[in-house]
VEXROLO-327502 format. One record per residue (C-alpha): residue in one letter; y, x, z. Coordinates in steps of 0.1 Angstrom, whole numbers, padded with zeros to 4 digits, always signed. Layout:
<pts>
aYXZ...
</pts>
This chain:
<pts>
x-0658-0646-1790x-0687-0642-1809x-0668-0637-1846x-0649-0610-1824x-0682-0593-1815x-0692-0597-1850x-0668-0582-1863x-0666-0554-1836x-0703-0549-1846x-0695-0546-1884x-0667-0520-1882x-0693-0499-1863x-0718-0502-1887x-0688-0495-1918x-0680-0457-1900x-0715-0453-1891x-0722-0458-1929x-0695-0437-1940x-0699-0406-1917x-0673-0377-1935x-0654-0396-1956x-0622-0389-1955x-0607-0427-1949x-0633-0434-1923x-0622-0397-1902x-0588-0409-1903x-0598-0440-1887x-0622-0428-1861x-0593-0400-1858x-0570-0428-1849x-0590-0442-1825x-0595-0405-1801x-0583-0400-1770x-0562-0377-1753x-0556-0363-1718x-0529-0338-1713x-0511-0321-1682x-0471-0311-1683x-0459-0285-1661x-0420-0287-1654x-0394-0269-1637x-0383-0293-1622x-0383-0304-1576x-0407-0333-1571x-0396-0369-1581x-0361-0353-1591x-0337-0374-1601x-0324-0378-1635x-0343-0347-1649x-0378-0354-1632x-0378-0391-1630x-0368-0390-1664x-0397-0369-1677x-0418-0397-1655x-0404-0424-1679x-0409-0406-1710x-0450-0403-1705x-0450-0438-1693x-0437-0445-1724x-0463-0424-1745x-0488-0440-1727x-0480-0478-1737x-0467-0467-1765x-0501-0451-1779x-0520-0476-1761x-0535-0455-1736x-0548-0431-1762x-0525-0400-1751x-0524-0397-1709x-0501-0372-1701x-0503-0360-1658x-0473-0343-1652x-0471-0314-1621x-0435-0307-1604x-0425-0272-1604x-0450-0255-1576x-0474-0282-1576x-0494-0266-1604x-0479-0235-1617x-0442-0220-1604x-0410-0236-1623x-0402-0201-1639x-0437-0198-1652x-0435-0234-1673x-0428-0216-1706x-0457-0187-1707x-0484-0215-1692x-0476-0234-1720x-0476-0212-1745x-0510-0197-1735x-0524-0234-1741x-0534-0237-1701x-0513-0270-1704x-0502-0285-1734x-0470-0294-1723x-0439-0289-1704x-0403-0294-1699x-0374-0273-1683x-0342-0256-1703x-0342-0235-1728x-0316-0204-1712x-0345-0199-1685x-0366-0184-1710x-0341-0156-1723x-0364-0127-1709x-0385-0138-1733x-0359-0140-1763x-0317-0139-1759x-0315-0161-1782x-0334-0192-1766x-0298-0196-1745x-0283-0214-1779x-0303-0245-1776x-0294-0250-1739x-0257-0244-1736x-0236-0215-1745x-0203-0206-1721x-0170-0224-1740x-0200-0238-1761x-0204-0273-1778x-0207-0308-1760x-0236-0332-1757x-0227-0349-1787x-0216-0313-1806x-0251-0302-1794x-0270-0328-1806x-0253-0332-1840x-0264-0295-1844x-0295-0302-1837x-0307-0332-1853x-0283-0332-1886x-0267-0291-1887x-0299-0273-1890x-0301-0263-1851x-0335-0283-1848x-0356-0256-1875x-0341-0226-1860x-0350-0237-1830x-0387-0244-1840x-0385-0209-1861x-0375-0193-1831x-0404-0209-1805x-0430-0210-1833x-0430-0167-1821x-0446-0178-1789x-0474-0203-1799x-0448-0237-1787x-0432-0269-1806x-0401-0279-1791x-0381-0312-1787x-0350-0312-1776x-0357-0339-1744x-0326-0344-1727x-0289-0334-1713x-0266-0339-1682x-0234-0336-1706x-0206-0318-1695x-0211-0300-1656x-0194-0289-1627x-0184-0253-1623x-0202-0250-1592x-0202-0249-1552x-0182-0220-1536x-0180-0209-1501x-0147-0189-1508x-0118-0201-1530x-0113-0188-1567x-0074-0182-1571x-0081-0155-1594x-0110-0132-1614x-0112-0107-1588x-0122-0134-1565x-0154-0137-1588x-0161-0094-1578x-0189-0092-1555x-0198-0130-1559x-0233-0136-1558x-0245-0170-1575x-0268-0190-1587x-0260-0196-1623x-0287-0193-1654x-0284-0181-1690x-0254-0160-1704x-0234-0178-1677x-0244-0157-1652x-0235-0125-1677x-0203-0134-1681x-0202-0137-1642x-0215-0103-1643x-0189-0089-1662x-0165-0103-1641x-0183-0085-1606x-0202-0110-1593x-0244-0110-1592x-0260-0137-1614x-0296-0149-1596x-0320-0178-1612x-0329-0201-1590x-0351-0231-1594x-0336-0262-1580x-0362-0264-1551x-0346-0230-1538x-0308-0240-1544x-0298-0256-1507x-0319-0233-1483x-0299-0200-1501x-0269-0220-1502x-0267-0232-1466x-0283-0198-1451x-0258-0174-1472x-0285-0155-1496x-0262-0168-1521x-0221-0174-1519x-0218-0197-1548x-0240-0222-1571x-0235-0242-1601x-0263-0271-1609x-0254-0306-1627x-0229-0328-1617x-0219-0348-1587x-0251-0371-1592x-0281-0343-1586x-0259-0321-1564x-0247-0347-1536x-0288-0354-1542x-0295-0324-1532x-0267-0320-1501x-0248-0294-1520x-0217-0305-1500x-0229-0298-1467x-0235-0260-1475x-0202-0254-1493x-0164-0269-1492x-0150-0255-1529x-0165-0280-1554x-0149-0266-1586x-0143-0279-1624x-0147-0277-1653x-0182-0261-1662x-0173-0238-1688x-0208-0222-1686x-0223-0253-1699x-0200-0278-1716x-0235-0298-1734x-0270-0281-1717x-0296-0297-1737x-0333-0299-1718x-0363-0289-1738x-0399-0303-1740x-0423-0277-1756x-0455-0287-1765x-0482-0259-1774x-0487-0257-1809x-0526-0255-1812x-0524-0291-1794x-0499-0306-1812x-0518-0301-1842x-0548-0324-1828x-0527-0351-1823x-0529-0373-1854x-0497-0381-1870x-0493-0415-1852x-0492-0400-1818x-0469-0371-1828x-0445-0396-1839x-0448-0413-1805x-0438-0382-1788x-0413-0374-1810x-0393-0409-1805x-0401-0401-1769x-0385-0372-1766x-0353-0386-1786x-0355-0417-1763x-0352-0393-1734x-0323-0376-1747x-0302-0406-1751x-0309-0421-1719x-0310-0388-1696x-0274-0386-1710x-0265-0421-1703x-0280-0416-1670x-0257-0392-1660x-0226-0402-1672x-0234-0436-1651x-0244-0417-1617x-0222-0390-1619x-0194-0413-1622x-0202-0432-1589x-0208-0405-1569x-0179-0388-1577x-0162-0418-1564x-0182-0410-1529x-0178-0374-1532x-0137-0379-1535x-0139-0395-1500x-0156-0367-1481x-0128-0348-1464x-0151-0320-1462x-0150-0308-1497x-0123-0300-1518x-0123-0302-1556x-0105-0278-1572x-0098-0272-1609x-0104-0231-1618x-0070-0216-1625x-0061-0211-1664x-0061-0172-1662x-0098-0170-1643x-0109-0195-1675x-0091-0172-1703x-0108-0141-1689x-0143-0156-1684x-0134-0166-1719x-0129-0132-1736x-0162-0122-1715x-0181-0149-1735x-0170-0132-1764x-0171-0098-1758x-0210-0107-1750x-0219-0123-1776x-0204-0099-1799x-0224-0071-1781x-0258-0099-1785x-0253-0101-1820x-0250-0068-1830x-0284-0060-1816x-0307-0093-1823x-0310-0099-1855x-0324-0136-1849x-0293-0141-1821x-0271-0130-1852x-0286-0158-1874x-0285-0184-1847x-0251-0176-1844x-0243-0184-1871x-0254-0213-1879x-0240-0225-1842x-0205-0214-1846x-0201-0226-1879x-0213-0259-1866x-0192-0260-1837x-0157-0249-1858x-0165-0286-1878x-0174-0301-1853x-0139-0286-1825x-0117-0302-1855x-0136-0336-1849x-0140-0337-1816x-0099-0331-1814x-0088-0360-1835x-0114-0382-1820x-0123-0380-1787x-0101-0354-1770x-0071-0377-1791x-0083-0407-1774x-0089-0401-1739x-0052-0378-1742x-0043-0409-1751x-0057-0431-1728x-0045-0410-1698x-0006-0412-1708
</pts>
């Protein structure tokens, strides 16, 4: 004990003796402190999405030792879910997390690094990202409004939504109004229906009291979570309007530069660790409760016919055409993401879609 003290006392006196040299700042440097709130747009305690953002600061925490505390606010409990990406970028909190597609009033083109209609899978997405060059055009692109972002987890391939009348064709979709985000609810647009954002708080009451006729969310896991199935019957498949949506954490950029390089490390394997397991997550739950959700005579899950795919299809296009013909940075993003995704189609075909074809015979 007392060689510890010693000790404890004589690396004191070394920084106090070396006040403004460089190798004694980075030491004292490493030993700061930090305290920083999250905003997210996410319900209270939400499964999957918000318990996982719970995990991931728990793991800063013990990862850094204590020297990065991260308190993290539920949509509404600090600022509005829709209002996570401006609050952060301001530097009123340093962090936050929520998808990308929500932000597309501030720039089209944030809707490539959530999910894209007919778009790429999780593991499409995150190849992109991490390895095809997605990853620096996203951080050119939020570098514009002050952020950092991390791509911080995904729910892999979703449902098509809850519908309170049945789709046997695209005119069913005029005059449909629905919950459903990003260019997804252009597409449904173009097709006659209303697109509305809702954050998942708002989802059930505007389901179940007819403000909205249809919604799409995750999967079976968050949506039987949520009691989906009690305000609609027509559960249908597959969710071409987001085949991979990755989840974002932005950080502000002003505070990610007083981190020292050890922290930001810790964040960024964070974030990473959160994408992986957000994704194993819901490939586990959804799985068991669509065995429950199978059983409920109440709700029948239907598979939207071929024709009302091909059409919502050639919207996707026609849109995104029309997107990058008038924003330059779309145009580059675009690029880079269909090129990706035509490599990555011719993979994904002899691999994956090969084996489970396979599998199924």
């Amino acid at each position: 004990m007392k060689r510890r003290d010693v000790l404890t006392g004589a690396g004191a006196l070394a920084l106090a003796g070396c006040a403004g040299e460089p190798a004694c700042d980075t030491a004292a440097g490493d030993q700061q402190t930090f305290s920083w709130k999250m905003v997210t747009t996410w319900p209270p305690n939400f499964p999957g999405m918000g318990t996982g953002v719970a995990r991931m600061v728990e793991q800063i925490e013990r990862a850094s030792n204590g020297r990065l505390k991260i308190h993290v606010y539920a949509a509404g409990e600090l600022v509005p879910a829709m209002e996570v990406f401006d609050t952060v970028s301001r530097g009123t909190v340093q962090m936050g997390h929520g998808a990308a597609y929500y932000w597309k009033g501030k720039s089209e083109s944030t809707q490539f690094f959530t999910a894209i209609p007919f778009g790429m899978t999780v593991m499409e997405m995150n190849g992109w990202l991490y390895f095809g060059g997605g990853l620096e055009l996203y951080r050119e692109l939020y570098g514009e409004f002050n952020l950092m972002p991390f791509p911080a987890g995904n729910t892999g391939v979703q449902m098509g939504g809850w519908f309170n009348r049945e789709i046997n064709s695209i005119d069913d979709l005029k005059g449909l109004i629905m919950r459903i985000p990003g260019m997804g609810g252009a597409v449904l647009e173009r097709a006659g229906g209303t697109p509305v954002t809702l954050p998942g708080g708002e989802i059930f009451t505007s389901l179940q009291t007819g403000a909205i006729d249809a919604t799409e969310w995750v999967g079976p896991y968050n949506d039987m979570i949520m009691g989906l199935q009690e305000a609609a019957r027509y559960y249908y498949y597959p969710g071409w309007q987001e085949p991979g949506p990755t989840l974002e954490c932005i950080i502000n950029t002003e505070a990610w530069a007083l981190l020292p390089p050890d922290l930001q490390t810790i964040v960024e394997l964070a974030c990473a660790t959160l994408n992986d397991q957000m994704t194993a997550e819901f490939s586990a739950r959804n799985a068991e409760y669509l065995a429950e959700l199978e059983q409920d005579l109440s709700v029948e899950i239907r598979q939207f016919p071929a024709d009302v795919l091909k059409t919502l299809r050639k919207y996707t296009d026609e849109l995104m055409a029309e997107l990058i013909d008038r924003d330059p940075a779309a145009a580059k993003i675009h690029a880079s993401f269909s090129a990706y995704k035509k490599k990555a189609a011719r993979w994904s075909a002899l691999s994956e879609q090969a084996f489970l074809n396979a599998r199924s015979t």
